[in-house]
Structures are given as C-alpha cells and as structure tokens.
N, C-alpha and C positions, 0 to 999 in steps of 0.2 A: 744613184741611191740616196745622194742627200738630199735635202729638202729644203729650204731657205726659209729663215726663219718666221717670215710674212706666210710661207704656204704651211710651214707647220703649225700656225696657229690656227691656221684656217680650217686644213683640213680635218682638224679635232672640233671644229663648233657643233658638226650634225649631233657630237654625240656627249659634247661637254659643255659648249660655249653657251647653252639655252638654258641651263639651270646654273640653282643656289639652294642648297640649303646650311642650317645652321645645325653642324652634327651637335647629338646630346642633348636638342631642344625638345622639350613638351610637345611643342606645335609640329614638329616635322616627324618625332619618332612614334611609330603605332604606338598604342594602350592595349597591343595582345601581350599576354604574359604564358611562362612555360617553356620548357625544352626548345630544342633545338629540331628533335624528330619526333615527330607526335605516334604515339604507341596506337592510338587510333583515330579517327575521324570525332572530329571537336568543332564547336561550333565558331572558336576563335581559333584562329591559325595561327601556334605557336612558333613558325620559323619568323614574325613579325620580328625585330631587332630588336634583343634589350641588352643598350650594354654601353660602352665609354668607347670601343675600340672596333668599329665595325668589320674593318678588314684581317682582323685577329684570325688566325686559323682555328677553327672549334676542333676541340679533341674527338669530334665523332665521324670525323673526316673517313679514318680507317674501317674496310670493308663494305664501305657504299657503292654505290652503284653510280657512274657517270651519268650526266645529266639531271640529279636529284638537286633540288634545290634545298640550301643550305638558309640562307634566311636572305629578306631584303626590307629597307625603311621607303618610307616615300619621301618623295622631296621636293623643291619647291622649282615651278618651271617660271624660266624668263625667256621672252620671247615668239612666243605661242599661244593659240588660243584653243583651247577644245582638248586639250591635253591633261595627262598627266603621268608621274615616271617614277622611277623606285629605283635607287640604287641595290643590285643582287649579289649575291654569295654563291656558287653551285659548285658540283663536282666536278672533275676531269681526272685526267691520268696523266701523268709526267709521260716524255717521249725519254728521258735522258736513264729512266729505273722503272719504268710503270709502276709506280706506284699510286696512290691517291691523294691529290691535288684539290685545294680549293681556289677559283676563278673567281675574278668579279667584274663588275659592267654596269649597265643600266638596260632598262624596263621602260618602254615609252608607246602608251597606249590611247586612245579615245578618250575619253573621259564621259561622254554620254554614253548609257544604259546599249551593251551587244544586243544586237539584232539579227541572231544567228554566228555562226563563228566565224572570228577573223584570222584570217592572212597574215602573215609576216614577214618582216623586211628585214635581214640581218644586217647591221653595218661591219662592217672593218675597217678599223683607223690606218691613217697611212703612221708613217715613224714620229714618233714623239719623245724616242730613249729608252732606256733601259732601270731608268730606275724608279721606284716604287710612288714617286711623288708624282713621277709623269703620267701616270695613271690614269685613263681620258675621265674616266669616273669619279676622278679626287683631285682632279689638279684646277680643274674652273675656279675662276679668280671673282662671278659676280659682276665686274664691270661692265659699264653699259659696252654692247656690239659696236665695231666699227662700222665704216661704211665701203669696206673694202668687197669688191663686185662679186668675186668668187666663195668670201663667206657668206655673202647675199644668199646667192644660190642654192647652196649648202642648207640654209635655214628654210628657203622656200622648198628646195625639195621636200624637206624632214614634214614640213608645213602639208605639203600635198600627199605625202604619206598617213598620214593624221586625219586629212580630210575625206580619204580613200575608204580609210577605216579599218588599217592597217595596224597590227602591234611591230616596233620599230626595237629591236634589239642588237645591241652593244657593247661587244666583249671588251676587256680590256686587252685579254693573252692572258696564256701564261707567263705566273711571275710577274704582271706588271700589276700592284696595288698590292696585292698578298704575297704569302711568304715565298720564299724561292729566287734562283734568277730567272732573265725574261730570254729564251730562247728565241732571239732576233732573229726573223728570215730564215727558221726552219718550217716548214711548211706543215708537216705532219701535227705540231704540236699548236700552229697558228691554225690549222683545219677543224683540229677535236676542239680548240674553246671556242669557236666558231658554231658549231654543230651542238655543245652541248650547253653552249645557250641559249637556242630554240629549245633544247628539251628543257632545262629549269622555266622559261618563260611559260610551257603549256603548264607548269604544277601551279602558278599562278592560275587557278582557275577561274577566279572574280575577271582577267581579263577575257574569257573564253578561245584563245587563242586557238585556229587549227592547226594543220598537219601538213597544209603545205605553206611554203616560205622563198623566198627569194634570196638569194644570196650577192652583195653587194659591198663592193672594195676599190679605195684606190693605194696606188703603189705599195708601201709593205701587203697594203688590204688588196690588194688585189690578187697576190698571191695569195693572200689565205683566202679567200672567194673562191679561187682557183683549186684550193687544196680542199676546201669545204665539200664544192663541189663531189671533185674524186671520192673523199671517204664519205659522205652519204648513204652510199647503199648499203656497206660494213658497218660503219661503225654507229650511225645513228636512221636503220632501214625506216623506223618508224617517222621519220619524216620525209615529207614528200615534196622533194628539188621541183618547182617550178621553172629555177632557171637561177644563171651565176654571170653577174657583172664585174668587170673586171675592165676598170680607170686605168692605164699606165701602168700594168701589173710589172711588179720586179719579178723577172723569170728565170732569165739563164745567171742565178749566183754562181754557179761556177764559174764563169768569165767574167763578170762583171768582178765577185771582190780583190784577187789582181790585179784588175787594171784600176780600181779604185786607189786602190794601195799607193799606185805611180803620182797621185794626183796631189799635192800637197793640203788646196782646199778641201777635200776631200777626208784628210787624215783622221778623222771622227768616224766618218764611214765605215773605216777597213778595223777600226779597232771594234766597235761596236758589232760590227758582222763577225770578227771574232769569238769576241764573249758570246755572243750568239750563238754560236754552233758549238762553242765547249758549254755550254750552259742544255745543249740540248743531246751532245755525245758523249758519255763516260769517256772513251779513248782518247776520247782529243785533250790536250791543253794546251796552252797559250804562249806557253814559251816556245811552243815549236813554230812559229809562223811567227811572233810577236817579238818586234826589239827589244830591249831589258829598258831602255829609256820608258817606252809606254806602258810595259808590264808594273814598273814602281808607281804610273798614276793610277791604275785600273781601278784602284777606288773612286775615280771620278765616273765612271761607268754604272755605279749605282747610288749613284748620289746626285746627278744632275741631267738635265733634260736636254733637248738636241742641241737648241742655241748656248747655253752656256758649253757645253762639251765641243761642240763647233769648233767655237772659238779658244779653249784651253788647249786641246790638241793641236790646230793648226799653231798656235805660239810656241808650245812647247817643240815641235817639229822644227820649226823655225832660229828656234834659241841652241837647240841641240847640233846644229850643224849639217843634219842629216838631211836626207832626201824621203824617205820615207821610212815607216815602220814595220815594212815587211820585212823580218830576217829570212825564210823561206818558203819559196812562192807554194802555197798549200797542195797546187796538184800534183807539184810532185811527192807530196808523200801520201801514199794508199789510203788512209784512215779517213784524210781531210778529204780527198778528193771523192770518196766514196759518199763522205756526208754532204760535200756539198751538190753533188749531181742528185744523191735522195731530198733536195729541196727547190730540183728544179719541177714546175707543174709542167703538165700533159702527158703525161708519161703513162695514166690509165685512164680508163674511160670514164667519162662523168655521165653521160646519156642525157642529162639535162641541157637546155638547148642554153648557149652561151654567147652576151653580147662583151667583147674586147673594146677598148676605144683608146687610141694613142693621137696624140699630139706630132704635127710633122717636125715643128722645132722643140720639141724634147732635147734637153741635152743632161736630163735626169737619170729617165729610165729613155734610151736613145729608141727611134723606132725599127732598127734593125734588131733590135733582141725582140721585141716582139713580135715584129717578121717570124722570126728564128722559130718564137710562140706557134705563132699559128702554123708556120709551115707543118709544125711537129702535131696541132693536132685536129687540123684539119683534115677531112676523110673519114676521121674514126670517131670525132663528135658533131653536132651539128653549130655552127661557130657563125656568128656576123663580126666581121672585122670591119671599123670603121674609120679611118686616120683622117686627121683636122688640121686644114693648111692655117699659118700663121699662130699655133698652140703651142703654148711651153705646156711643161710638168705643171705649171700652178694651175692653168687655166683649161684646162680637160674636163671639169667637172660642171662649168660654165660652156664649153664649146656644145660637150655631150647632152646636154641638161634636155634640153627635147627628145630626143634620142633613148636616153634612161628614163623618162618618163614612160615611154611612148610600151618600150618595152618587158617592161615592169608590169605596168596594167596590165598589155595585153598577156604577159604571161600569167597572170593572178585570172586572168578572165578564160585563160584555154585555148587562145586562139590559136591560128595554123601560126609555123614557125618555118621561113623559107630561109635556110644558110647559103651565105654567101661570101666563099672563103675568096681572098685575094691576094 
C-alpha cells in the first residue's frame, strides 16, 4: 500500500507534474462573468471561475445533480504540446451521508478545433495523502520535470493520449482539494468521482467530449478504475465503459490493512487507511482500531502529504516504544470488517472488458492479492491479466506502457476483445 516517495511523485505527473498556473491572474482566469448555474443558455458560460478561492465549496452545491459541473479556470500547460486543461469544480455525493459533494480535478483536452467527438481517458492517481494540499490538481510545484524513466512515461503516455485526440480526465477524489475528508481506499466513493468526472467533462461542451471513455488507474487508482468500472451502468448509465485499466490495483484491503499495521515502515499506511474508511463510514471511528499515540497526531493526516507523513509516523512509532498502531485488528469487529470487504473490487459485474497488469517483484501491492483479483473475477467479466518479470510497484506503468497503449486504442476503436484469465 505504500508508495515511496520517488514513485509518488511520479505517479501524480500524468495529472499534475505538466502544469502551472498562477491562481487569480488576469492571463490564466476566463473573463466570463455571472453565476455559478446559468438559468439559461448564454452565450458566455458562467460556470468560467471568478473568484480568490477556487476550491471554495459554492453554496449551490445542495439539490444538484451528480456529475453537473460546478465551474473550472484554464491553466497553463508544461510539458506538452497540442494541449490544453482546466482545472474543474463538479458534483458528487458523499458515500459517508449521501449528501452533496463538490469534487475537483483537471480537464486535458486537444487544443486544435474537434473533428467530430472525442473519446475519453479517465485517470486515477495512485496515493498522494489525505490532505487538501496534496491534491493532484493543486499541489504541482512548476519545477522543471526530472528525468526519472517512469515519470518519462507517464508524460509520453498523457503525450499519445493528446495526440490520439482523446479528452484526459483527472479526479482528485473525494475530499482531496475541497471540503471534507478524503475517504482513502473506499472504493465506492473513489468509483462515483471517477464517473462523475466524465459527466462534468461532457458539460464542457467547447471540448465536445463523447460518451464513451476508458477508465485508467494505478494502485489507489486502480481500485477506483476497478470500482469506476462496476458502478457505471447505475450510477453514471449515460456513459459508455469502453474498457478499465487497472496498474497494480490495491484490492483485497481487507487483508492487506492488518498486515500493513505489522509493518513498521509502513505505519503511515495503516493510519491513513484508517481515516479512510471512518472518513467514508458513519459507524466506524478511529479509536476503535487506532492506538491513542497516533489518534493525538491525526492532524497530521490532513495536513500533510505521503512523504512527510511517511516519515512522521514511522518516527513517532519508533520514539513511542511500540510496535505498531493497531489497537484492534479491524475484522474482528462487524462494522470494520463489513466496510472493509465493501471496498474490495470484483464483487459485481463491470461487462466492460478489463486489462489488470502486476509487477512480479511488487512488494507494494504483492502479486498474490491480485492473483486473489482475478481469481474473483474472472468467469463473470472479460479480464486480460498480465504480470511483468523483474517489476516493482514503481515500474508497472513503464513495463505495461505498450500494453496500455495498445489496449486503449484498440478499445476506443471497437476492436474484438479476446480474455485471457491466468
């Protein structure tokens, strides 16, 4: 489950590391003016951003409809050519009260004149934290790219997405950039901002965005890819699943956040998976699994991104004498274990055909839990399983990178789709 700190920078470039803009400037924020929801069809589109605080939840949140887009600015791309992207505002629904939620992300489309309508590529980040700064949408720092191989790739994908002539969308989650907490490796709530940002991307009309979309994640993101998948046909029928890629998905959390708990490097993990699942269940709270040592930092939980939290936790574990921060192990008690098996994917049918790709030396997301994956749903969907001798966790997105190319298109083009579960 964790990520090291070189691969969690990496793996947010596709959808943070290629822009800069300068919020509240002239040159980067539209000159449409007016409301938030246009009372009727205008010839400047009022959801354009005017304001000091973009990720501000608007008071008009309540009684909207999922997937309506809320507003978004344009911003300035680095790294790319033929491009351009918008950071967005849209709806969803909390998984923790159903209530109504605002989501944000980014918008990354062609920049020459549609030629009939485009396609879409959803991304999902792997973990970057829980808190509001780590935001893949807000936290890009500008600096020039390194030259580390796997952000390479990451960028030339995004690159041949662009070129395809594809629109590239890029949740952040729930809770992570706007209000709320960020309901970590709950599936259900990592599916719907998934899902209903393809629907705010088609109200961007100027992109002409179509109806069908590809779905595309690694590790956290790959579960939600995974969960995208599934509630497609419920919760957002009006878009049409091409197909769900799925990097190193985190699947079986019920096994996995236990035995993360044991791990001392790890100790970031097991608290963040935590706050995660009470951020996403009313019933649950945190002192029931959670030591009082790490219950007193849990502010560090919304205040700081993986690598600092990383390292604060495993010290404080360390200073405290202890061995880990599980006071008790979650499944045994009903509530937790209930929430946490409702976040494991395959559990219903997705019908869209899905490529899996694992790393044989993973010792992230290990390749027996994804074994564990497909075993579970293969048969009942159509699944290409593909595992990469000499792969860690960082390096799956460089092994697969042909591979998700290959499959990508040919799902965007219709072609036959032959499973081949192992």
């Amino acid at each position: 489950m964790a990520i090291t700190t070189r691969w969690r920078t990496a793996a947010a470039v596709l959808s943070i590391g290629l822009v800069s803009a300068a919020c509240g400037t002239s040159t980067d924020a539209p000159s449409a003016t007016g409301g938030l929801i246009p009372a009727a069809p205008t010839t400047t589109d009022p959801r354009t951003y005017q304001g000091t605080d973009f990720y501000a939840t608007p008071p008009a949140v309540a009684g909207s409809s999922h997937g309506d887009l809320v507003s978004y600015q344009e911003i300035t791309l680095q790294g790319l050519t033929g491009a351009k992207a918008w950071r967005v505002l849209y709806r969803s629904v909390s998984v923790k009260d159903e209530k109504p939620i605002v989501v944000s992300g980014m918008v990354i489309a062609p920049s020459d004149e549609a030629r009939g309508q485009r396609p879409m590529v959803a991304w999902a980040h792997a973990t970057v934290g829980s808190a509001d700064i780590c935001a893949p949408s807000k936290s890009f720092n500008g600096k020039p790219l390194t030259n580390d191989l796997s952000e390479a790739v990451l960028i030339e994908q995004l690159q041949f997405f662009i070129r395809q002539g594809y629109v590239v969308v890029a949740t952040d989650y729930e809770g992570l950039g706007t209000e709320g907490p960020h309901p970590y490796l709950v599936g259900e709530s990592e599916g719907r901002s998934v899902l209903d940002s393809l629907l705010a991307a088609r109200k961007m009309t100027k992109l002409n965005a179509s109806d069908t979309a590809v779905i595309y994640g690694l590790s956290q993101g790959g579960q939600a890819a995974l969960f995208a998948g599934e509630l497609a046909p419920t919760w957002a029928p009006e878009i049409k699943i091409a197909g769900v890629v799925a990097a190193a998905p985190i699947s079986e959390i019920d096994l996995l956040l236990p035995i993360v708990a044991m791990v001392p490097d790890l100790a970031d993990d097991y608290v963040l998976g935590v706050y995660g699942q009470v951020a996403g269940n009313a019933k649950l709270n945190t002192s029931q699994v959670l030591d009082p040592v790490a219950s007193a930092q849990g502010s560090l939980v919304e205040s700081q991104c993986v690598g600092q939290i990383q390292e604060g936790f495993k010290a404080l574990l360390a200073s405290s004498g202890k061995s880990t921060f599980m006071s008790t192990n979650p499944l045994t008690l009903p509530d937790w274990k209930t929430q946490l098996t409702s976040s494991v994917p395959g559990q219903r049918i997705t019908g869209a055909p899905i490529l899996v790709l694992q790393g044989k030396d993973d010792t992230i997301v290990p390749a027996v839990t994804t074994q564990t994956l497909i075993k579970r749903i293969c048969g009942k969907d159509r699944v290409q399983y593909i595992v990469y001798a000499n792969t860690r966790h960082g390096d799956i997105i460089e092994s697969g990178d042909r591979d998700i190319r290959a499959f990508i298109t040919n799902r965007m083009a219709g072609a036959p789709f032959t499973p081949a579960c192992s």
